[in-house]
N, C-alpha and C positions, 0 to 999 in steps of 0.2 A: 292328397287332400290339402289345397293349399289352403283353407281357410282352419285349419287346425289352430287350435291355441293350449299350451300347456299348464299344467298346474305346478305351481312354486309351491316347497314342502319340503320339512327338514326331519332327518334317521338320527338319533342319540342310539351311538352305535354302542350296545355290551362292551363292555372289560376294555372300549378303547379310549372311553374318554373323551369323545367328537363329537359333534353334531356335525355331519357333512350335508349340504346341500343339493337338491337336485329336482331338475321337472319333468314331470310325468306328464309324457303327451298324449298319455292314454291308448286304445287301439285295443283289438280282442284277441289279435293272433298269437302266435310264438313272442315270447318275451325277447327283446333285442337289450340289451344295455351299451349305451354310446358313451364315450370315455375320451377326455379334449386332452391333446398336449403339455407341455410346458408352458407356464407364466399366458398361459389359455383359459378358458372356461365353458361349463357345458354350452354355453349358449352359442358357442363358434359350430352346435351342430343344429342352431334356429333356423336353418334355412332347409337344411337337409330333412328334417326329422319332420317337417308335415309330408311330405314324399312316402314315408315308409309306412305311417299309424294304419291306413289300408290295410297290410297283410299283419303287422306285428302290434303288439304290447312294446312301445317305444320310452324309455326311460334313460335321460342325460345325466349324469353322475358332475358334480363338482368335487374334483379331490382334496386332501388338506392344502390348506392356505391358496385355495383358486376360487373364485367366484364368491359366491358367498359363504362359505364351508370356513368351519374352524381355523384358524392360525397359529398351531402350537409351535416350542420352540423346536422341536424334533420330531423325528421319524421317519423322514423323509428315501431312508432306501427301499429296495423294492421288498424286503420280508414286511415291513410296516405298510406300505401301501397295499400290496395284497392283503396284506391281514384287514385292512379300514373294507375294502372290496369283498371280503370275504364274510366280514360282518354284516354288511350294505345288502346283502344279495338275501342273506340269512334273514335280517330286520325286515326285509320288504315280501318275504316268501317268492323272491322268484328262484322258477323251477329251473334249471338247464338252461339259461338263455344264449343265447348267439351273443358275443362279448365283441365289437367294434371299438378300435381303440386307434385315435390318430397320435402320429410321432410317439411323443415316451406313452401316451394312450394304448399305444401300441404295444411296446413294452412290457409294460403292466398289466395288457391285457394274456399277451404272451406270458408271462413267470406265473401268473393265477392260474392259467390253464394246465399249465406243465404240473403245476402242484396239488390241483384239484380235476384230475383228469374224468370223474366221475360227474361233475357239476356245472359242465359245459356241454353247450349242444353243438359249437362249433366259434372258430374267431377269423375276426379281418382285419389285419391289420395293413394300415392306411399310411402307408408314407412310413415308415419306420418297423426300428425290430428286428431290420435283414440282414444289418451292416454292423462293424465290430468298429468302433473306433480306434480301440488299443491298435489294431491292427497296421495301421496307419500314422501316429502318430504317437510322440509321449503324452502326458498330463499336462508336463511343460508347457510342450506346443498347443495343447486342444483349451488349456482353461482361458487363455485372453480369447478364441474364438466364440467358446460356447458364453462366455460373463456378458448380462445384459446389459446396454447402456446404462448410464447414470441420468435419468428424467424425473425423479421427484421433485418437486416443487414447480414444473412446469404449467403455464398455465392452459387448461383445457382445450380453450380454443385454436393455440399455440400447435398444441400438440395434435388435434384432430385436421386441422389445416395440411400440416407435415404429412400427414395418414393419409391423407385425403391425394397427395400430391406423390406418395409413393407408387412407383412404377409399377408392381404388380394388386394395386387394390384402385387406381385412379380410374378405371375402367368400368367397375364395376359399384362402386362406390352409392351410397344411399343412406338415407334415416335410418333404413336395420341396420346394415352395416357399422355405423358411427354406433346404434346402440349396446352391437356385440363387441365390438373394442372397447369402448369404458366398460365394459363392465368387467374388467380385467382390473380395474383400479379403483381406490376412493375417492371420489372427488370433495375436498377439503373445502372449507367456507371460504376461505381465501379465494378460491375459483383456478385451485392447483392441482394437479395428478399426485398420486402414491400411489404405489404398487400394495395389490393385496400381499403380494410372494414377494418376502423380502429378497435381494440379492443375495443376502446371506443362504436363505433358505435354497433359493434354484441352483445356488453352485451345489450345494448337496445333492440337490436330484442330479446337475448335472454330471457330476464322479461318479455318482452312481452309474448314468447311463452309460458313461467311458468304460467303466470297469465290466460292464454285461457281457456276458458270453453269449452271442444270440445262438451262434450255429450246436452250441450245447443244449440249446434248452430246442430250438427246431426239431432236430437231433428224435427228443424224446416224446416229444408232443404225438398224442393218444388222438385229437378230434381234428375235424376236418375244418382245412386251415385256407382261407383266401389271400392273397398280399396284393394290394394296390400301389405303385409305384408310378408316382407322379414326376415326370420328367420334362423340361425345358432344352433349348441350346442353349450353351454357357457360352455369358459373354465375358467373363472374368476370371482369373484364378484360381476365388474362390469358388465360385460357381461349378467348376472343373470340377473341381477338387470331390463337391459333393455331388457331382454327377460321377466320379469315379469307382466313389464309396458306393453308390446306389447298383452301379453294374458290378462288381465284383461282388458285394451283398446277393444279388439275384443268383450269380453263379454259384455261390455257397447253398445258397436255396433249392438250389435244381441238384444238388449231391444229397444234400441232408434231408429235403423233404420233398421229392421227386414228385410227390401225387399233389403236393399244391396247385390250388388254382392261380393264376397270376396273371393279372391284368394292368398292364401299361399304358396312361393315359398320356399321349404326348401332349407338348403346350401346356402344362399345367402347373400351378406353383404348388407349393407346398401345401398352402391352407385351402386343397381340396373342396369341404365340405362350404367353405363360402362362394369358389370360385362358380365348380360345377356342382351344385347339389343335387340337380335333378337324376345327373348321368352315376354320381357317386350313390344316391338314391336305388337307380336302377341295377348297380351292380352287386348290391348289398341284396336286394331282394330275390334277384337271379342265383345267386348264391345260398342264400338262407331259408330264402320260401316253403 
């Protein structure tokens, strides 16, 4: 339904002390709950999510300090985030929903399942969740990869120009698009960016995610489990690098959770649910329905 429009509306979630943010796209079916990335926001699934309101009860979560959702100084590993998630699901009465989680979305949507194996109907995790960074790397090596540049004070135009002329978004590029990027940041009277997520803050999620043990928590997982694995050829290093973590990840997956379903979108960047929504749309409902 592409003429869907959401409703913005915020959860003061019990005993956690947050207001998290999120929009409800409405829809009668099976509850879905869709869950963005890192230094991301629900809205990176505004293009996806009129696709799905047809069969489901469609609902995007902004997690602490992303979108418009609280900014506390901590909490940031995964027993606090599940637990905001866990609250979030409780505040809103959704029943069993199918949990969609891209990159650390993924993750988080992953550790809630393992630990709440009764109050899930099933999860997809999108680009992430499969791969063990330890594995590959020390702390050392992984924290100048995973730290995000230093852009505060840049000025908007400045910065969406840059966005607009990056190699995997210059394609595809549009007024929603420009609207789903800022809204990752404040935009300041000076007519400057800041990050909702402090840097301080994303290096904590990002330890966190270094430190997760996926193929343990696969491993245990009770409900019925999708992985979408968005793949490219690498023209770089680094690009390798995380094309290599993604295939050795899938092999881990096919020992640890053989009955997975797993679908491999070639040509595709990472931020899926902007790139292809319609096809990522369709895979989620084939799956969940």
């Amino acid at each position: 339904m592409a003429g869907a429009y959401p409703r913005d509306d915020y959860a003061a979630l019990p005993g956690r002390g947050i207001r998290l943010h999120y929009r409800d796209w409405g829809g009668d079916g099976p509850p879905l709950l869709l869950l963005h990335g890192l230094s991301s926001s629900s809205r990176i699934w505004d293009l996806t999510a009129p696709h799905l309101v047809e069969r489901f009860r469609v609902v995007a979560l902004d997690q602490r300090s992303h979108g418009r959702s609280d900014q506390p100084d901590d909490g940031y590993g995964f027993d606090d985030v599940t637990a905001d998630l866990a609250a979030f699901i409780e505040t809103l009465a959704i029943e069993s929903p199918t949990i969609v989680g891209h990159s650390w979305g993924a993750s988080v949507a992953l550790t809630y399942a393992v630990a709440n194996p009764d109050a899930v109907r099933s999860i997809v995790l999108v680009d992430g969740a499969v791969f063990d960074l330890s594995q590959h790397s020390t702390w050392d090596e992984a924290e100048p990869r995973m730290r995000p540049p230093e852009i505060d004070g840049t000025p908007v135009e400045t910065f969406v120009g840059f966005m607009r002329r990056w190699p995997q978004l210059k394609d595809i590029w549009s007024d929603q698009l420009r609207d789903i990027v800022l809204a990752n940041f404040d935009i300041l009277e000076d007519g400057t960016i800041a990050r909702r997520l402090t840097i301080e803050n994303h290096m904590k999620i990002a330890r966190a995610i270094f430190e997760l043990r996926p193929a343990d928590l696969l491993e245990n997982l009770a409900c019925p489990l999708m992985v979408i694995s968005c793949q490219q050829e690498p023209t770089n290093d680094e690009a390798r690098r995380w094309q290599k973590l993604r295939e050795d990840g899938l092999k881990t997956l096919g020992r640890v959770a053989p009955d997975a379903r797993v679908v491999v979108m070639k040509d595709t960047i990472h931020d899926v649910p902007i790139q292809r929504p319609e096809e990522l749309a369709q895979q989620i409902s084939d799956f969940a329905g």
